[in-house]
C-alpha positions as CSV (number, residue, x, y, z in Angstrom):
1,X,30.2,51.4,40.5
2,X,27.5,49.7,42.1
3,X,25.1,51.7,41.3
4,X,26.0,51.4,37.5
5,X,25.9,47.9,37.6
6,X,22.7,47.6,39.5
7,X,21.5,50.2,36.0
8,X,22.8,48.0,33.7
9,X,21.0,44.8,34.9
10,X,17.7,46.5,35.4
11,X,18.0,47.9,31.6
12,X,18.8,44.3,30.7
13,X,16.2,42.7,32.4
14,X,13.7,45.5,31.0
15,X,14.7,44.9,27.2
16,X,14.5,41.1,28.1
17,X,10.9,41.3,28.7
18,X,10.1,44.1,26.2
19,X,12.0,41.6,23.8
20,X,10.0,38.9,24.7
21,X,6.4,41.3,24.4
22,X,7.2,42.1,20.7
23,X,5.2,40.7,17.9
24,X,6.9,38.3,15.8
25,X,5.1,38.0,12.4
26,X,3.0,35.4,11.9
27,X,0.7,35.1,8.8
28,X,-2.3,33.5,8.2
29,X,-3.0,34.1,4.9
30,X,-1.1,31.0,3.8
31,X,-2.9,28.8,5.7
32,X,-6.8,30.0,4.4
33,X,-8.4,27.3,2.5
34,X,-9.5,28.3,-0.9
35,X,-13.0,30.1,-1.4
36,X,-14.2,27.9,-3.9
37,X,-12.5,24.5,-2.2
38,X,-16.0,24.5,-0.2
39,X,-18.5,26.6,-2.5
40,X,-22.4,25.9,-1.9
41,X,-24.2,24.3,-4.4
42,X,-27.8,25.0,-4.5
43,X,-28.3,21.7,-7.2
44,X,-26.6,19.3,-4.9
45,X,-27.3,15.7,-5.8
46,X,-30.6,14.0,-3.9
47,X,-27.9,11.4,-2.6
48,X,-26.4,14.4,-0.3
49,X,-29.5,14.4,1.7
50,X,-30.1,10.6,2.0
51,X,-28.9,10.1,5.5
52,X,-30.9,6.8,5.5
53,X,-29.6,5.6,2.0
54,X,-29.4,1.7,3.6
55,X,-33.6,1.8,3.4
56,X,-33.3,1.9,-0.4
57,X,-32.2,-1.9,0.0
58,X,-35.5,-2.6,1.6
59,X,-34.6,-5.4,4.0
60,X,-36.2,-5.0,7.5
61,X,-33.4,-6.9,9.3
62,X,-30.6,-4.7,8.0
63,X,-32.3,-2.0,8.7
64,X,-33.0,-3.3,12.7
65,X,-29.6,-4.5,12.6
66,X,-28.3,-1.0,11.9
67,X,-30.6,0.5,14.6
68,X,-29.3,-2.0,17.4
69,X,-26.3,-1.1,16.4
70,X,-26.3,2.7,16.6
71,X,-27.2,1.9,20.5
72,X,-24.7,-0.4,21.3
73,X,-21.8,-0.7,19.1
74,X,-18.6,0.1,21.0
75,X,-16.7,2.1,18.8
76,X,-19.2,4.6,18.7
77,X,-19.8,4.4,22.5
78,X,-16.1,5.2,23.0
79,X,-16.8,8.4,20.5
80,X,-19.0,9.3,22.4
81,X,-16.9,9.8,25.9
82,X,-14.5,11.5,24.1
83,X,-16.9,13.9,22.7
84,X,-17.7,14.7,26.4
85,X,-14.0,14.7,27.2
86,X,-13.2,17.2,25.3
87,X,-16.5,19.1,26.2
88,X,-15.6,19.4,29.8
89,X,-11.9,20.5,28.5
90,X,-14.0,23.4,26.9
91,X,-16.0,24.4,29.7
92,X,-13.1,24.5,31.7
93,X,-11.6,27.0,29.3
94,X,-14.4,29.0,30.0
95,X,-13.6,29.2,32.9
96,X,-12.3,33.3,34.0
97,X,-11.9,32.6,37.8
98,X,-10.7,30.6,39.9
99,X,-11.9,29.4,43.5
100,X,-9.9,27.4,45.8
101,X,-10.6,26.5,49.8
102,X,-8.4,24.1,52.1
103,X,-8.7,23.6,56.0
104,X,-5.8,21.5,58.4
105,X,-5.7,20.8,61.4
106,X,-3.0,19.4,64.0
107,X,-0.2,19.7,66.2
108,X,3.2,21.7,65.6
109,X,6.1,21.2,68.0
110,X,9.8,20.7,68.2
111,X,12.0,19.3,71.2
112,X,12.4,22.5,72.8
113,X,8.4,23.1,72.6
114,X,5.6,20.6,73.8
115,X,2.7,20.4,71.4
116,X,0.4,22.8,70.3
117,X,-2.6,22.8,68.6
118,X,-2.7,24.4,65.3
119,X,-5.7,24.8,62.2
120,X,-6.4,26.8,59.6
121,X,-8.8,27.4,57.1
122,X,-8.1,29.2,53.8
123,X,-10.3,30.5,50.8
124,X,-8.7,31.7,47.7
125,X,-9.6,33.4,44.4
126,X,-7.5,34.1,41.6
127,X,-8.8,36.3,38.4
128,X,-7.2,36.5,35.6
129,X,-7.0,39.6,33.0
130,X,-6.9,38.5,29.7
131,X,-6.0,41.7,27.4
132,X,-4.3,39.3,25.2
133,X,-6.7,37.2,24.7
134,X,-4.8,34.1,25.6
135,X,-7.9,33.0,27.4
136,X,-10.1,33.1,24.4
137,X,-7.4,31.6,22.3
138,X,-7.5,28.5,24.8
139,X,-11.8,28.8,24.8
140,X,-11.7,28.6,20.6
141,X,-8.6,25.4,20.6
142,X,-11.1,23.6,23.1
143,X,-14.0,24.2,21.0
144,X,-12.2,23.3,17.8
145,X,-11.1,20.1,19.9
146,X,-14.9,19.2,20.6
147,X,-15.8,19.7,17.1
148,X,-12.7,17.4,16.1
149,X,-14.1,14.7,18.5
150,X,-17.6,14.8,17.4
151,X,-16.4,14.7,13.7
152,X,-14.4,11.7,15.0
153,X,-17.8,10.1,15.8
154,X,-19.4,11.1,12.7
155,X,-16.7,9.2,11.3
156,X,-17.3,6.4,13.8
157,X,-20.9,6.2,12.6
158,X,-20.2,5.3,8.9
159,X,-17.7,3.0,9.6
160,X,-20.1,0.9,12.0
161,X,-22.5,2.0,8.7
162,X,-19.9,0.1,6.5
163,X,-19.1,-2.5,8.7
164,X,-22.5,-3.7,8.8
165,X,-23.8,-3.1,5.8
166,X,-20.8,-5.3,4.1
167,X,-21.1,-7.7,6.8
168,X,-24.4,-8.0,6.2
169,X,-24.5,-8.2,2.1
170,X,-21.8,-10.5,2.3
171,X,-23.8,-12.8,4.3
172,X,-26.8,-12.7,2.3
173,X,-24.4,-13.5,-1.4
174,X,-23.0,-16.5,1.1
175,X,-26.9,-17.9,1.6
176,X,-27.2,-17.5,-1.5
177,X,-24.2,-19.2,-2.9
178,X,-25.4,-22.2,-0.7
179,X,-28.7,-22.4,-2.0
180,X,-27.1,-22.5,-5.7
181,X,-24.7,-25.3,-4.6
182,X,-27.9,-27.2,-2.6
183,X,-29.8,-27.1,-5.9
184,X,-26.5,-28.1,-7.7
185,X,-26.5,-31.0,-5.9
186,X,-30.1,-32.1,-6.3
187,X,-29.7,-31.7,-9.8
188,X,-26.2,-33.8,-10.0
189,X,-27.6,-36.2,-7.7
190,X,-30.9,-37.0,-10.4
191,X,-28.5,-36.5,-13.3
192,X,-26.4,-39.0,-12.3
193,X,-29.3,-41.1,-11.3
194,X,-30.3,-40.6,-15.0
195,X,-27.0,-41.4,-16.3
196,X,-26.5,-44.8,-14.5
197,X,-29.5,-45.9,-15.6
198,X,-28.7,-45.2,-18.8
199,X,-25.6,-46.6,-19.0
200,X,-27.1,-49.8,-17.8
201,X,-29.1,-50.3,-21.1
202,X,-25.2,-48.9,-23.1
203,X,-27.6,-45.5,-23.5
204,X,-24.7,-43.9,-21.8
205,X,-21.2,-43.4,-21.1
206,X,-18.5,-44.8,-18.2
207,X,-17.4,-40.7,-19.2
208,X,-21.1,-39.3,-18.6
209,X,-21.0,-41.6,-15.1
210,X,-17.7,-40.1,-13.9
211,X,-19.2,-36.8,-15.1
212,X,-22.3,-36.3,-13.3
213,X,-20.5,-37.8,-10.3
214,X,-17.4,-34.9,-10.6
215,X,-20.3,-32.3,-10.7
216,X,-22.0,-34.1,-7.7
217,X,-18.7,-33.6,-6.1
218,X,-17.6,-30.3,-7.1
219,X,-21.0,-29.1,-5.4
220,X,-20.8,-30.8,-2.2
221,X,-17.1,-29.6,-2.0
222,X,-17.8,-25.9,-2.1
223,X,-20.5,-26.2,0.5
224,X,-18.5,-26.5,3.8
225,X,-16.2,-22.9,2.8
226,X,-19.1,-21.1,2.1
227,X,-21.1,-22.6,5.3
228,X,-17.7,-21.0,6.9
229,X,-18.0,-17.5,5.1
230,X,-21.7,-17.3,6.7
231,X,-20.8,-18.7,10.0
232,X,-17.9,-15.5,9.8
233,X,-19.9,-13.3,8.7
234,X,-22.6,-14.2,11.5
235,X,-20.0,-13.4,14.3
236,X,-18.6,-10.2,12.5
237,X,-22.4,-8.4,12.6
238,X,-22.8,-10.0,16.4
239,X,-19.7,-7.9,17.4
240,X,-20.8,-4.8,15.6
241,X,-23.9,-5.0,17.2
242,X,-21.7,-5.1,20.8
243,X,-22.0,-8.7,21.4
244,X,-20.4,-11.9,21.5
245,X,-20.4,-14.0,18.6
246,X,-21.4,-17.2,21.6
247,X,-24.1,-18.1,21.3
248,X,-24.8,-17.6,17.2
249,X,-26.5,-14.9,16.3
250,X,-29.8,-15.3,14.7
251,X,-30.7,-13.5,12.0
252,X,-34.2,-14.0,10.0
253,X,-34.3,-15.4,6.5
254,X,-34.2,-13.5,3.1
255,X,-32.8,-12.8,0.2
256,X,-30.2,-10.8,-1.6
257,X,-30.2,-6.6,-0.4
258,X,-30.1,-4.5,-3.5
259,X,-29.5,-1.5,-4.6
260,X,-28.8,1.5,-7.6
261,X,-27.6,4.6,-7.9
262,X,-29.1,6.8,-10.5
263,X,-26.7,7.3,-14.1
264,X,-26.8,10.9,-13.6
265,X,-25.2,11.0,-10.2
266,X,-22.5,13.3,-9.7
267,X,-20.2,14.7,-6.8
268,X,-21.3,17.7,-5.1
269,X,-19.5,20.0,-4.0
270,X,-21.0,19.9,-0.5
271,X,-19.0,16.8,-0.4
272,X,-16.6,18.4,1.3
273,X,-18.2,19.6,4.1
274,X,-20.4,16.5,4.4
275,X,-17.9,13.7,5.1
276,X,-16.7,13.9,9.0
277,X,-12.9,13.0,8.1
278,X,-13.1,16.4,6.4
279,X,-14.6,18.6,9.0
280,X,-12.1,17.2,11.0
281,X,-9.5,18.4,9.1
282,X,-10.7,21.8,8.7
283,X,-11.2,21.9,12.4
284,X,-7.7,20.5,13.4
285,X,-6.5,23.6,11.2
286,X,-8.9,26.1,13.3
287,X,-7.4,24.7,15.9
288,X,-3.9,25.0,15.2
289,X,-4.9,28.4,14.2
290,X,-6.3,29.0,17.7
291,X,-2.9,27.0,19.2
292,X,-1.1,30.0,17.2
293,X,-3.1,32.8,19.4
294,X,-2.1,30.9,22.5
295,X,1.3,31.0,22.0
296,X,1.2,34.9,20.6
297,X,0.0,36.2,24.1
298,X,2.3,33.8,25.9
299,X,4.8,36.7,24.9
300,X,2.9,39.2,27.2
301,X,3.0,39.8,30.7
302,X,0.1,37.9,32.6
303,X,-1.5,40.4,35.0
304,X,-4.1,38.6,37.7
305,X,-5.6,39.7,40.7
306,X,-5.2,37.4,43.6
307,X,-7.5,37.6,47.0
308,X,-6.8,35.2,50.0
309,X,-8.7,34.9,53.3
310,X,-7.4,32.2,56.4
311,X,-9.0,31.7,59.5
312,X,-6.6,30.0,62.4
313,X,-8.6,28.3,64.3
314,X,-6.5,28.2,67.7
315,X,-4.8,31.8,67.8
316,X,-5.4,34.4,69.7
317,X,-8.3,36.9,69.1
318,X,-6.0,39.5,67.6
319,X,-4.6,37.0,64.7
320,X,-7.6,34.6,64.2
321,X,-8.1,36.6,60.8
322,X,-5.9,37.0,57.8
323,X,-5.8,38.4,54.6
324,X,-4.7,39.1,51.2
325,X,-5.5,41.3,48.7
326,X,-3.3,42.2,45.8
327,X,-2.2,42.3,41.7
328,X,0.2,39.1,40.4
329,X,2.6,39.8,37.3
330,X,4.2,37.0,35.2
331,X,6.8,37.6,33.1
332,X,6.8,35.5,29.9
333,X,9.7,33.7,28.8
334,X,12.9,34.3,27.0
335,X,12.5,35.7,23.6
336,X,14.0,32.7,22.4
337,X,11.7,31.0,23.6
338,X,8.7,32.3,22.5
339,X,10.2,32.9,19.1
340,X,10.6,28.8,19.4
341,X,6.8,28.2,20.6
342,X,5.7,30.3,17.4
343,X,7.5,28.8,14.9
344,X,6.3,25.4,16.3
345,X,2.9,26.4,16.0
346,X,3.2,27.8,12.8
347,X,4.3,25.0,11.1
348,X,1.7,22.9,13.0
349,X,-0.4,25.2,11.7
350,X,0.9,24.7,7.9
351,X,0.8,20.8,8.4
352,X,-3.1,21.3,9.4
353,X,-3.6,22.9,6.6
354,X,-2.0,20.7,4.0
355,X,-4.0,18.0,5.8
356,X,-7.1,19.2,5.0
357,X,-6.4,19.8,1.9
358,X,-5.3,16.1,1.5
359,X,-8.4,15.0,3.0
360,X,-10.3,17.4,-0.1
361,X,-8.8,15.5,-2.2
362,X,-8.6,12.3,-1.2
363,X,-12.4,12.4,-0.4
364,X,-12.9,13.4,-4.5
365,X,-10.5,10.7,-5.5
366,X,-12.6,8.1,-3.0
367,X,-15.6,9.3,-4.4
368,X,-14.8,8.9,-7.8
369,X,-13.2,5.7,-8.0
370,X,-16.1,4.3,-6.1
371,X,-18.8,5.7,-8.6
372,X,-16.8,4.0,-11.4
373,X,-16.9,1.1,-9.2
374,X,-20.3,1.0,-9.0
375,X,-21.3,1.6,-12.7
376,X,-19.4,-1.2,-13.7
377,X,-20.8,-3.3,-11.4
378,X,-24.2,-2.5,-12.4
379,X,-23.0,-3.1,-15.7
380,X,-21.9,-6.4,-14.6
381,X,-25.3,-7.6,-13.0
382,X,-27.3,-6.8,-15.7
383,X,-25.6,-8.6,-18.0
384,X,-25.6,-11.7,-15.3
385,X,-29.1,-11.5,-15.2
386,X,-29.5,-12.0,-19.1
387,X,-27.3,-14.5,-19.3
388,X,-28.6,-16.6,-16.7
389,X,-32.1,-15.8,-18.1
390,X,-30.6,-17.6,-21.9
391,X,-28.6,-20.0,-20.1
392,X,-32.0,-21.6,-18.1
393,X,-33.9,-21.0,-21.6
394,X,-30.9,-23.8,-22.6
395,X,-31.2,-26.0,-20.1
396,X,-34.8,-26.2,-20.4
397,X,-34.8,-26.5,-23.9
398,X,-31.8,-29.3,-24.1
399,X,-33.6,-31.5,-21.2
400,X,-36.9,-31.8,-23.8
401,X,-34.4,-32.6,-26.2
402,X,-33.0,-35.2,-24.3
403,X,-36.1,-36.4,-23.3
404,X,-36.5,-37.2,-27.3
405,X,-33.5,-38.5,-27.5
406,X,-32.4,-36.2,-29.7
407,X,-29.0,-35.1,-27.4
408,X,-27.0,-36.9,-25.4
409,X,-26.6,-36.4,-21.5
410,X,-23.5,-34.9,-21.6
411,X,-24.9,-32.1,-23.1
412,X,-27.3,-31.8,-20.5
413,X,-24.7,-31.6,-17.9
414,X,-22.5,-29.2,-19.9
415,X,-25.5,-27.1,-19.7
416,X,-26.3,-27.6,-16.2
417,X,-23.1,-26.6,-15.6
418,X,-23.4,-23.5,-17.3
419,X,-26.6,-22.3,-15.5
420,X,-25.2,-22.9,-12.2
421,X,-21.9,-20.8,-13.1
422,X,-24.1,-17.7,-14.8
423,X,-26.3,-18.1,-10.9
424,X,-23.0,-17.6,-9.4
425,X,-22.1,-15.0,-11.3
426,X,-25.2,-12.9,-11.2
427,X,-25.3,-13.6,-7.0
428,X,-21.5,-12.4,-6.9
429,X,-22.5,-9.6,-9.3
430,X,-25.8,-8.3,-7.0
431,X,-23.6,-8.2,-3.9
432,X,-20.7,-6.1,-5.8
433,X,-23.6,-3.4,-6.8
434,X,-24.7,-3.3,-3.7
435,X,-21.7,-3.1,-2.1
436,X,-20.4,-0.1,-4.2
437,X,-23.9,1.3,-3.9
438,X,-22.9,1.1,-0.4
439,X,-19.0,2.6,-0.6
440,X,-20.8,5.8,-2.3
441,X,-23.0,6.8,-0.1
442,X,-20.1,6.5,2.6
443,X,-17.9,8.5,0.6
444,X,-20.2,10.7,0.0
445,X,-20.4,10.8,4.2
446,X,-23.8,10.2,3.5
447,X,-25.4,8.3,7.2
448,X,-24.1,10.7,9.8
449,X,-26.8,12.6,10.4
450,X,-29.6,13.7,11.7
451,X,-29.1,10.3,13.8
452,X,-25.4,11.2,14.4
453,X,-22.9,10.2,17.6
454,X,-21.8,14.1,17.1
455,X,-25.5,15.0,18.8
456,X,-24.9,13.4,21.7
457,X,-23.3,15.4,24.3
């Protein structure tokens, strides 16, 4: 009866572990990116290969700003400790044996035994067989995991490129918005110079007094916000360079960065293999995939090959030297559980995959809507630009007139007034172009490389 018993539990133990060897299926095909979701395109765009697309805008201190930057920005020194993170996860992967060596030393005793001295010391060595490939599953996650990271700094890269190129335009339209409301004043301070004198010979109006003295106002009352808005943007470039904003920044004069993108620009299909938050989508699906592999030859025995020699350093002659020399099994786990760990993966491995198709799409949709942003924009400024261009032709034109008395000086303020609005406009419209122009190019994931975080290892 035993004996049958003792039968019965082996068998059951035996289809336990054959159970938890057998292949469960597990497609990929479902989760293979379309063939023509990344096609080559031979006519790609010359904006793909613009990696230094801010030099278009031909301003030395942006461009010194964005190289002191690339050196010491923080976000992209983190990126770059996780790229070697994750690289010293891989080469531990790599890894197909494994040494290990201890020594101790001491005294052993109880309170029917005095003290004795006791020491050892012990080298091991453990090798794996990997007929599974469990080991080269682990090796391709790791790598997939280094190439997520360094798409990570990629990414890092255009958002310092971003960061500091909006900062930086934004500071510029601010200088510039104070140099319009400067000359505002000047010119409503000698208007209403002009109009109290004329009122003094009844030449003028108590209505064109108050007048020029509400457009001296107005211009003096927009100047300590926009001194604000350049003081904020100062301190936001000082922290993307890695600094403190204490003590100010200095930055060297100049004027308004522009820039245009050609009318026949298009999206090209390298796109999608261009901007890092894609390649790191594609690469959290390889390695998902690779997670997948992992858990398929966790259903397998592991077979090792384990090797230990000790030394004691107080024993007699005839025991100072042990050994150990033999093959190590492991079972793998119940079938449920395996069949558990594969479905896990496999829907990880769906989720991957949905992700990167998100991130297709959303980098098309980003691209898009920023190209239409920036055609409208230039649009806008060249329109600005004529209509300050017939807006001074009025002013000029209605000061001789005044001079010949043949207008009053209301209409002279009515069209200073109108030239200072149309300078707005056109310095608001210059830093929307070139901010779009901007939003493209890091869309487009133009700026990443060959200067990228992902290089350094």
């Amino acid at each position: 009866m035993k004996h049958k018993v003792r039968k019965t539990a082996g068998a059951v133990c035996f289809g336990l572990v054959l159970s938890g060897c057998m292949d469960a299926s597990v497609g990929r095909g479902a989760f293979s990116p379309s063939g023509t979701a990344f096609s080559r395109n031979s006519a790609s765009p010359r904006l793909l290969a613009n990696d230094n697309w801010w030099k278009t805008m031909r301003d030395p201190q942006l461009d010194r700003l964005i190289e002191v930057a690339t050196l010491q920005n923080l976000s992209l020194l983190q990126a770059v400790q996780r790229i070697r993170s994750a690289q010293a996860v891989l080469d531990g992967a790599r890894i197909q044996s494994v040494f290990g060596s201890s020594i101790d030393a001491g005294y052993r005793g109880s309170e029917n035994t005095g003290p004795t001295e006791t020491g050892t010391a012990e080298l091991s060595l453990n090798w794996m067989f990997d007929p599974w490939g469990e080991r080269a599953a682990r090796e391709r996650n790791a790598s997939a995991t280094v190439a997520v990271r360094r798409a990570e700094g990629d990414a890092a890269q255009l958002a310092m490129l971003l960061g500091m190129s909006t900062a930086y335009i934004d500071y510029r339209y601010r200088q510039a918005v104070l140099d319009i409301l400067q000359r505002q004043e000047r010119t409503a301070r000698q208007t209403l110079s002009n109009a109290q004198r004329l009122a003094e010979v009844q030449s003028a109006t108590r209505v064109d007094v108050l007048r020029a003295r509400a457009a001296l106002s107005q211009a003096r009352t927009d100047m300590p916000g926009t001194q604000a808005a350049i003081e904020t943007r100062r301190n936001e470039i000082a922290v993307l360079l890695g600094r403190s904003p204490l003590p100010p920044l200095k930055l060297a004069d100049g004027g308004q960065p522009k820039a245009r993108l050609p009318d026949n620009i298009g999206v090209p299909t390298d796109l999608l293999r261009n901007r890092p938050d894609v390649q790191a989508a594609e690469w959290r699906y390889r390695a998902a995939l690779a997670q997948m592999d992992v858990d398929r030859a966790a259903r397998y025995p592991k077979l090792s090959l384990s090797g230990v020699l000790n030394w004691s350093l107080f024993a007699s002659n005839t025991d100072r030297l042990g050994y150990f020399l033999g093959p190590n099994i492991t079972f793998p786990d119940l079938p449920s559980t395996a069949r558990a760990s594969i479905t896990r993966s496999h829907a990880e491995a769906e989720i991957a995959w949905l992700d990167w198709k998100s991130s297709v799409l959303d980098a098309i949709l980003e691209v898009e809507n920023a190209l239409a942003r920036h055609r409208a924009a230039a649009q806008t400024c060249a329109r600005a630009q004529e209509t300050v261009r017939l807006n001074r032709e009025v002013l000029e034109l209605t000061r001789q007139l005044y001079a010949s008395e043949e207008v009053t000086i209301s209409e002279v303020l009515d069209a200073e007034d109108a030239l200072t609005t149309s300078e707005l406009s056109l310095a608001a419209a210059v830093r929307d172009m070139t901010q779009t122009y901007v939003e493209v190019n890091v869309n487009l994931g133009a700026g990443h490389a060959p200067q990228s975080v992902a290089a350094t290892q």
